[in-house]
N, C-alpha and C positions, 0 to 999 in steps of 0.2 A: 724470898729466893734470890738467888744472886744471879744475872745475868749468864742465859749463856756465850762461852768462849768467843770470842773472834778470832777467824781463821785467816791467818795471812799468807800472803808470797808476796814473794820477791824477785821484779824480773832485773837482775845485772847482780853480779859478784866482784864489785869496787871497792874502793876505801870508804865510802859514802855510807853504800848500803850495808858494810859493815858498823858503821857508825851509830846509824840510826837502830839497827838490827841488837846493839850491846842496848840501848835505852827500849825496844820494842821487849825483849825479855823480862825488864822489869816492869811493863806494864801493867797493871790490873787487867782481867779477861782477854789480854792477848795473846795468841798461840802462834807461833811459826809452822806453817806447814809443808808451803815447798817453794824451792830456787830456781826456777827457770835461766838458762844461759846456754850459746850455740855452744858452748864444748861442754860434753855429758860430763867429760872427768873432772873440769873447773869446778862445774855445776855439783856434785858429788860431791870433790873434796870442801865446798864453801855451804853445804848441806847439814856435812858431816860438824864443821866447827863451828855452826850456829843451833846444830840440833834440831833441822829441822827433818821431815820424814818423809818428802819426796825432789826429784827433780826431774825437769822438765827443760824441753828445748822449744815449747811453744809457749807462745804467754796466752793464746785460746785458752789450752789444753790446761794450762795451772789458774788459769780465770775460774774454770768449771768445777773446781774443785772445792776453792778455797770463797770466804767474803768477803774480801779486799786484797786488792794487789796492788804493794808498792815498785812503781818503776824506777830504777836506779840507773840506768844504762848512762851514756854518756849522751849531748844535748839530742843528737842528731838523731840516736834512735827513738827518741821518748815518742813522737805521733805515732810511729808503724807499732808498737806494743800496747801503748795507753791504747789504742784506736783498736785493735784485737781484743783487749781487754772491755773496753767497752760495749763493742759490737757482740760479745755473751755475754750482755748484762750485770757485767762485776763494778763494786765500784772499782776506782781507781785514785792512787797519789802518785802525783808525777814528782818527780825530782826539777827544783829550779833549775834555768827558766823551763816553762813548761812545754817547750818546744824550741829547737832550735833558728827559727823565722817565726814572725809575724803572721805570715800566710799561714804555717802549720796553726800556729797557738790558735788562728780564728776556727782554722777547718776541724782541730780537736774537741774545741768548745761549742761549735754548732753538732757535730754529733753524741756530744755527751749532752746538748739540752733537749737534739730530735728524741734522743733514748730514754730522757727521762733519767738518768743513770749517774750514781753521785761521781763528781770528779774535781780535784782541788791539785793545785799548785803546791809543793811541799815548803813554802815561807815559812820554815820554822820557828825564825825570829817572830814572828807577828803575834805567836802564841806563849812565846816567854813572859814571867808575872811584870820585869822590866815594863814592858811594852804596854801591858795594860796598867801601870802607874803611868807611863805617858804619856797613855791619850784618859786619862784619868785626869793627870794634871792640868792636860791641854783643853779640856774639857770644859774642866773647870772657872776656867779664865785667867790661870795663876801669871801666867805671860802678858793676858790680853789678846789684842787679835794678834796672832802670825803672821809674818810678814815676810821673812825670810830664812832660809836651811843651809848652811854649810853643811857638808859632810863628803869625807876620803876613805878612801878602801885600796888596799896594794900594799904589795912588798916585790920584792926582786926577784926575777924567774927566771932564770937559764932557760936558753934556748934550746937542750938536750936532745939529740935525738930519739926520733919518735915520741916526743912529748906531744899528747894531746892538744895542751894549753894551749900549743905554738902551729899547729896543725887546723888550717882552713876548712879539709876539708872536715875535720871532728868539731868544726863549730870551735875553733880555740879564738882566744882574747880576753883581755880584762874584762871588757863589758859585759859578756856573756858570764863568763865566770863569777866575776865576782861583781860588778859596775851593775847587776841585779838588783843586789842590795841600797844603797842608796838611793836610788831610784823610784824602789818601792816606797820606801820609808818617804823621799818627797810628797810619791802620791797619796802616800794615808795621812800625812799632817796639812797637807796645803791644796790636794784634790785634784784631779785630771791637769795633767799640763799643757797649755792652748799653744806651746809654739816651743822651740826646741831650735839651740844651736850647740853645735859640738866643734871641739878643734882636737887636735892630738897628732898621734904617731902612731902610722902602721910600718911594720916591719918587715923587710923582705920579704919574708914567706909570705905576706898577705893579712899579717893578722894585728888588730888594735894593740897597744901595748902599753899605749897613756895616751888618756883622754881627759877633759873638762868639758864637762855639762853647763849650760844657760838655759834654766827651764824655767817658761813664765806659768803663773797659775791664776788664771783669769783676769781680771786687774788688780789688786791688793798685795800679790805675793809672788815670789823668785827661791828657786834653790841654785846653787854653785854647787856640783859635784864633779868628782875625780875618779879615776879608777885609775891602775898602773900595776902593770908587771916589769917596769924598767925601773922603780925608786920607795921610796921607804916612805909610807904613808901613815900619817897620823892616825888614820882609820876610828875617829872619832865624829861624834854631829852637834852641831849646835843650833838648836831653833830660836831665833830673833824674831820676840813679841812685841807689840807696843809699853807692855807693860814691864819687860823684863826679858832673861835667857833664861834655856833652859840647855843641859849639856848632857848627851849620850857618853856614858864612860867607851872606851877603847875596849875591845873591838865592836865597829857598831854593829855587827849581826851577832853578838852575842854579848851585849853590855850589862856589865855587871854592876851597872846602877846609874843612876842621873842626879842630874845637881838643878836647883833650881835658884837662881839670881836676880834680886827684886833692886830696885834700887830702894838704897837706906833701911834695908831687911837681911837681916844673916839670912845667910845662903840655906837652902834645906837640899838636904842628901835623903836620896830613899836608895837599900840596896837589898831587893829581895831574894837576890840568887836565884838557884835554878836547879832541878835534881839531873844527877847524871849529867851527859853530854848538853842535856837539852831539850833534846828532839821527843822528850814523854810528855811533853803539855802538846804537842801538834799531835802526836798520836790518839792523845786520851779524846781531843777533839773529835778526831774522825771518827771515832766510836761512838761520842755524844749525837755525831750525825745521822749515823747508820743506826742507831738506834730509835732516832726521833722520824726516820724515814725521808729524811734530807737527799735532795740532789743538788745540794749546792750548799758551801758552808758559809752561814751569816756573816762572818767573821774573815774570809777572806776566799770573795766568790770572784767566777771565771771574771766580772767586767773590770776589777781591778789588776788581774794578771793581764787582761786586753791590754789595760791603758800603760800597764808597764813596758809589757811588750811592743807598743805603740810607740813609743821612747826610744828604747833600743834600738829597734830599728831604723828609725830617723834618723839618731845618731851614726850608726855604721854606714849608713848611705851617706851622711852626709862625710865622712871618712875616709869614702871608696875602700870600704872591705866589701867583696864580694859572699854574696848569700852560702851559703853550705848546704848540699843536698840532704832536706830527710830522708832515710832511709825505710825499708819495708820491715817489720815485724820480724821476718826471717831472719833480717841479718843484724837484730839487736843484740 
């Protein structure tokens, strides 16, 4: 007999959560059920074009309903919803980062482990077939040890108004946006970073807009990363082994292959693609978990979104960008 359905929602009606929402349809046993968002009619009309069969203005009220609810909202609201969400017992997937501060991301993850109640960071890259070729490779020894990560992320961002990006207090900047990525990808190849230097450019309004990272990884290893909403970034990664490189194709949260470089060995290319958008190898996961009774996913559990978040944060303090208020459940 085939599994029954998994019933979703979804709290925020973005580009995001329509993103994920085109690859959550063609999932196996996924169902869409209802939209939560403070405007009925938003919530209605982004109900109506995903097909889903109710909406809602509380993310309680669509917890109760459904078996999992993805949070889409923008950075600031994801504690006050995930954290509703949790608190009736639903699991939850937040949208990267998984809170807009440090403090939140600790205070979300300690009561998603008081509850017992599954909760994951939405790193979609970490569950693309890429990814596990490259810690397959890495694995391996095909490098040798690691030792150090280049990797860039950016492109050019108008300061538009009412642009989120560029909005303090919506949690805007490169680091947060998109300076997640790299970041992570440090922590999963070279492990917890023991010290942390940032330089860059905050922008009038208050918010990062190019930065470089200096992160050391216990004694043996270093990553250099960049983020930028001011210049046009190579947005590729390169891991330097004792034994060789190995190179993320562009863009690196969605690379569509890697190269690996021995020395006096032709280079070997893997390029496994990816279905849809993406985001259906992160989904099928969280089913694999809720199925198996998980609250927490092997594969990318709350202490490695800590150690990301742990990052970030160092960096924007060390920046003088000031913190952004989470916001309450109500007003996600």
């Amino acid at each position: 007999m085939s599994p029954a359905p998994v019933r979703w929602g979804v709290v925020g009606t973005g580009p995001i959560a329509a993103k994920v929402l085109g690859d959550l349809a063609a999932t196996p046993g996924a169902v869409l059920h209802g939209v939560c968002s403070r405007s009925p009619e938003r919530g209605a009309a982004f109900a109506r074009a995903h097909g889903a069969d109710a909406t809602y203005t509380d993310p309680a009220a669509l917890a109760a309903d459904v078996d999992v609810v993805y949070v889409a909202t923008p950075h600031t609201a994801h504690l006050g919803a995930a954290t509703a969400v949790l608190r009736a017992g639903t699991p939850v997937l937040v949208e990267k980062p998984l809170t807009a501060t440090l403090a939140g991301a600790r205070e979300l993850a300690t009561t998603a482990w008081e509850a017992g109640v599954f909760c994951m960071e939405a790193m979609w890259t970490r569950f693309l077939p890429v990814t596990v070729a490259l810690l397959d490779a890495v694995g391996a020894g095909e490098v040798g040890e690691p030792r150090a990560l280049h990797a860039s992320i950016g492109t050019v961002v108008p300061a538009v108004p009412g642009s989120r990006l560029h909005d303090p207090r919506q949690g805007g900047g490169a680091l947060l946006d998109v300076g997640v990525y790299p970041v992570w990808l440090a922590v999963l190849l070279l492990g917890r970073a023991t010290s942390v230097a940032a330089a860059g450019r905050v922008s009038d309004a208050g918010v990062d807009v190019l930065s470089g990272l200096l992160l050391q990884h216990g004694d043996d290893a270093v990553s250099l990363l960049s983020s930028s909403f001011s210049s046009r970034a190579a947005q590729d990664a390169v891991l330097e082994g004792t034994a060789g490189r190995l190179r993320l194709d562009a863009p690196v949260y969605a690379p569509s292959g890697l190269t690996v470089s021995l020395d006096g060995a032709p280079e070997r290319t893997v390029r496994p693609g990816y279905r849809g958008a993406g985001y259906g190898h992160m989904l099928e996961h969280v089913h694999e978990c809720l199925r198996e009774g998980r609250s927490e996913s092997p594969l990318h559990p709350l202490d490695t979104t800590l150690a990301v978040m742990t990052v970030l944060q160092e960096a924007l303090d060390q920046l003088g960008v000031a913190q952004p208020r989470e916001v309450a459940a109500a007003q996600a």
